[in-house]
C-alpha positions as CSV (number, residue, x, y, z in Angstrom):
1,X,-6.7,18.6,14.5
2,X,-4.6,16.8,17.3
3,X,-2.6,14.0,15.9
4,X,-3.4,10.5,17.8
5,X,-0.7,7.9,18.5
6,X,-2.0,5.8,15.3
7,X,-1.4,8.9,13.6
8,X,1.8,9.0,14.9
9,X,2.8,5.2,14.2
10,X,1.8,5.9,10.7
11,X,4.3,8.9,10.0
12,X,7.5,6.9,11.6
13,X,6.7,4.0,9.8
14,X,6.6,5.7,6.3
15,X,9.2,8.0,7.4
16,X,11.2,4.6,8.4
17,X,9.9,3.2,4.6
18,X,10.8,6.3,2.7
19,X,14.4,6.3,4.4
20,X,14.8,2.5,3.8
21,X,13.6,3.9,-0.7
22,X,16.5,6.0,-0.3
23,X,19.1,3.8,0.8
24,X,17.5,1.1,-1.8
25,X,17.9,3.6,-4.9
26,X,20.7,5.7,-3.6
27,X,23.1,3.0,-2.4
28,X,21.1,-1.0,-3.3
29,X,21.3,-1.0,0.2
30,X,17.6,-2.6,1.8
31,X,18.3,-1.4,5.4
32,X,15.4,-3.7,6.6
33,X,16.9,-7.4,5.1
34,X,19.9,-6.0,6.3
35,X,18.7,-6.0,9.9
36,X,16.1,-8.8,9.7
37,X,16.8,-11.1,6.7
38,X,16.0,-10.8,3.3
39,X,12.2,-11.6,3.6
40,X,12.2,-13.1,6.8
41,X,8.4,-12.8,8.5
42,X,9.3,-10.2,10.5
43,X,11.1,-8.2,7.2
44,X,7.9,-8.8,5.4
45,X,5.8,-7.7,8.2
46,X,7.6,-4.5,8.7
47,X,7.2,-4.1,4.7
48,X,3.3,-4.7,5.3
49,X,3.4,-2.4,7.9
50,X,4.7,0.8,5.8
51,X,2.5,-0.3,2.9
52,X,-0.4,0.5,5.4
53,X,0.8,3.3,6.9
54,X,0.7,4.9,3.6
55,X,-2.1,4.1,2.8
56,X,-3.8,5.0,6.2
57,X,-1.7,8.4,6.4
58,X,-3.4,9.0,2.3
59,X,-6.7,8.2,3.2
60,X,-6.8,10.6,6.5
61,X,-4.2,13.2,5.2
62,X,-6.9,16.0,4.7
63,X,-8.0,15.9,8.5
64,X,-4.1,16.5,9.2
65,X,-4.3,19.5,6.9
66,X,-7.3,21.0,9.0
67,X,-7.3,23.4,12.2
């Protein structure tokens, strides 16, 4: 199955969320307060954001696995 542009959205944001884990327990380095603020609106929005992306990308992730 084709993947749509929410699809899409959903895979850069956790990809963007799972590189921002990294640098967190890698380094103690949040690169999103870093850029925004440490939990500014828009930091906490972009947290939101991932948080649903997963949980969108979990809840459709067997249609990705289909032909």
């Amino acid at each position: 199955m084709k993947m749509n542009g929410l699809d899409w959205t959903a895979l850069v944001l956790v990809i963007i969320g799972g590189i921002n884990w990294g640098l967190v327990g890698f380094f103690s380095f949040d690169l999103v307060a870093a850029i925004f603020g440490d939990m500014t609106v828009i930091s906490r929005i972009i947290y939101g954001l991932v948080g649903l992306s997963a949980i969108y990308l979990a809840a459709t992730s067997a249609k990705m696995g289909r032909a």
